[in-house]
C-alpha positions as CSV (number, residue, x, y, z in Angstrom):
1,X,-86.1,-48.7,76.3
2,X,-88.9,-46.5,76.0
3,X,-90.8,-49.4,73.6
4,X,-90.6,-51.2,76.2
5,X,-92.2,-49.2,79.3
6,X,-95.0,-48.0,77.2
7,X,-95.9,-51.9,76.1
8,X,-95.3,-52.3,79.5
9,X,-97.4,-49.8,81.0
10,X,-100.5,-50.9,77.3
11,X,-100.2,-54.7,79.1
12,X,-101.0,-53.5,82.6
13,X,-104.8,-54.0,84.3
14,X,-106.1,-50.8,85.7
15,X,-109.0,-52.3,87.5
16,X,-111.0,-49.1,87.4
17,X,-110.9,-49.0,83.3
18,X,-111.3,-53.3,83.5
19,X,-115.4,-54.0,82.3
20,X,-115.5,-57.2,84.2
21,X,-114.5,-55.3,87.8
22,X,-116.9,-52.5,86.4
23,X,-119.8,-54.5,85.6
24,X,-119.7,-56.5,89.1
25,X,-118.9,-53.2,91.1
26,X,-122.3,-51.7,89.2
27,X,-124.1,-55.1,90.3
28,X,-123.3,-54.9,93.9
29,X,-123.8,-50.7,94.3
30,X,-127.6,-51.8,92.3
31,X,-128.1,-54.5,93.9
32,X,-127.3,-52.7,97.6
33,X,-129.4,-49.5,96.3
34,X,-132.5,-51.8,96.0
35,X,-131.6,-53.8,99.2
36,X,-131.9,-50.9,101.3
37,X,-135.6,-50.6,100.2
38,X,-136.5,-54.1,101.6
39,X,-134.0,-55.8,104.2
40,X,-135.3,-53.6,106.8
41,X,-138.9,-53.8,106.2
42,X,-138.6,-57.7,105.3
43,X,-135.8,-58.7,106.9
44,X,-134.6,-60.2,103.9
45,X,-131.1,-60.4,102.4
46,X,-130.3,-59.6,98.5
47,X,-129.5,-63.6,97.8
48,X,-133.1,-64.6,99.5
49,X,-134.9,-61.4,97.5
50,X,-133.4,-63.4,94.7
51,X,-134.8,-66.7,95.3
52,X,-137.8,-65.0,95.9
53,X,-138.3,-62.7,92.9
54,X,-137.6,-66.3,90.9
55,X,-140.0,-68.3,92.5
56,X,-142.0,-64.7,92.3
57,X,-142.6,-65.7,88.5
58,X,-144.8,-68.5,89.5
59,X,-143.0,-71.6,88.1
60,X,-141.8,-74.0,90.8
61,X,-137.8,-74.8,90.1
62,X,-135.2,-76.6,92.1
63,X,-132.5,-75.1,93.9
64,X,-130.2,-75.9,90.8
65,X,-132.3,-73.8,88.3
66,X,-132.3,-71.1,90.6
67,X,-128.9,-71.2,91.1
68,X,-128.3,-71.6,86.9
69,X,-130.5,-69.0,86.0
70,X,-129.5,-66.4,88.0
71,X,-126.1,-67.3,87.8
72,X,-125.8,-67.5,91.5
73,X,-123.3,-69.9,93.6
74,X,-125.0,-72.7,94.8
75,X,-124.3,-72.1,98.6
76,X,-125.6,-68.9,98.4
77,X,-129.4,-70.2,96.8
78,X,-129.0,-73.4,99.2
79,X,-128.7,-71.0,102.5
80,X,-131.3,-68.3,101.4
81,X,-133.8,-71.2,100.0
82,X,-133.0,-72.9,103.4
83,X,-133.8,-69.8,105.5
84,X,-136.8,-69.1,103.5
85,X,-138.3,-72.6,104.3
86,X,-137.3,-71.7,107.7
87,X,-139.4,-68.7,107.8
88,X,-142.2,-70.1,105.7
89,X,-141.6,-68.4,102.7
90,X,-141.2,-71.0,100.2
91,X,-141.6,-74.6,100.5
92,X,-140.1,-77.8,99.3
93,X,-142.2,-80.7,97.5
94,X,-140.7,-83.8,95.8
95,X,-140.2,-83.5,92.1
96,X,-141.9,-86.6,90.3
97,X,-139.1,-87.4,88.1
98,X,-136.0,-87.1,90.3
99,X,-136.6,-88.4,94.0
100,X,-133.9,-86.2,95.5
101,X,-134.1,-83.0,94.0
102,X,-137.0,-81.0,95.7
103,X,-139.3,-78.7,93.3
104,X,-139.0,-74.7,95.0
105,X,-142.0,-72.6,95.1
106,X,-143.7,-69.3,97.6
107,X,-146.0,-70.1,100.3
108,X,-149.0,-67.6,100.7
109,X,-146.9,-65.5,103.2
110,X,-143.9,-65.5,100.3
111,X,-146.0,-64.2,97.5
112,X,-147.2,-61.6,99.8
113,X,-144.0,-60.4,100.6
114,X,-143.1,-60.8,96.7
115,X,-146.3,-58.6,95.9
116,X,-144.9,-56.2,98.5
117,X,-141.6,-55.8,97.5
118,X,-141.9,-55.6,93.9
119,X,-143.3,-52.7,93.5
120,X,-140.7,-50.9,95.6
121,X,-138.4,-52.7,93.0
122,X,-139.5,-51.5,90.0
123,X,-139.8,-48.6,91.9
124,X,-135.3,-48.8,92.5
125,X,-135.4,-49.1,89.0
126,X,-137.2,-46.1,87.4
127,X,-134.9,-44.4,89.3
128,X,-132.1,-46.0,88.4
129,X,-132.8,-45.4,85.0
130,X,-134.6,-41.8,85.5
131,X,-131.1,-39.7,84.0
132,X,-131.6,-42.5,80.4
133,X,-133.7,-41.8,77.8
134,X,-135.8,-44.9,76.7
135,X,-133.6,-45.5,73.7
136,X,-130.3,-45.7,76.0
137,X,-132.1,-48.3,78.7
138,X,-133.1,-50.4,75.5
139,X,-129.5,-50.3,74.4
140,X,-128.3,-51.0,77.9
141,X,-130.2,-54.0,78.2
142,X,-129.8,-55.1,74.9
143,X,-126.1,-54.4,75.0
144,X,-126.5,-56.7,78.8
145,X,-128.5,-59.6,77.4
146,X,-125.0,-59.6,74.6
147,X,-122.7,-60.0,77.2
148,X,-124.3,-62.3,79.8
149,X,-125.0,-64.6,76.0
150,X,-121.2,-63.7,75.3
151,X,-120.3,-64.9,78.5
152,X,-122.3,-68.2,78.8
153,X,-121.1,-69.3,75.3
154,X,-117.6,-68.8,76.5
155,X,-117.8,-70.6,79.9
156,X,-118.9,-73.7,77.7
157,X,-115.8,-73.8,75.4
């Protein structure tokens, strides 16, 4: 009987030792910790900093690409892109090869806000990082890019 409660117990998710629960638990308490340096300010919620940081990179994208390469829900990126345009943060303009999907990019007022916010960012991050040495944040983030790679292969199979 004892075999049996102790491949019992082996089998059982503890949700605190489970990496998927840890790495999303780390994303949200990260993604709140830089948050709180902007929504006040800005008035801007974590899924709009998002689209903006994106669209930040200067290449207009469609709400699709934003959505695949952040890996973020579609209704999420439709109802920040959607209150953006609202505020006139980023606009809309038809994409030549595809008459329905609109091509996503900052207005003046966005990238002003983008220029204002990053630095704050970067700023979340340093400090973030400050207890690492360089070597360990190059591990993390190579050890990051690995399982989001890991991750994307697998969804495809």
């Amino acid at each position: 009987m004892q075999d049996s409660a102790d491949s019992k117990s082996e089998d059982m998710l503890r949700l605190g030792d489970y990496l998927p629960y840890r790495l999303a638990v780390t994303s949200n308490l990260v993604s709140r910790l830089v948050a709180t340096a902007y929504q006040s300010r800005f008035g801007i919620s974590i899924w709009e900093w998002r689209v903006i940081a994106i669209l930040g990179e200067g290449v207009p994208m469609t709400a699709q690409a934003i959505a695949d390469s952040a890996a973020m829900d579609k209704v999420s990126v439709s109802r920040a892109v959607r209150s953006l345009v609202d505020r006139d943060l980023v606009q809309r303009e038809s994409h030549g090869s595809d008459g329905r999907a609109r091509l996503l990019r900052l207005t003046p007022d966005g990238e002003r806000i983008y220029r204002e916010i990053t630095p704050v960012a970067l700023a979340e991050e340093a400090a973030l990082v400050a207890e690492l040495s360089e070597h360990e944040v190059e591990a993390l983030s190579g050890l990051l890019d690995r399982l989001r790679h890991r991750a994307e292969g697998l969804m495809t199979r």
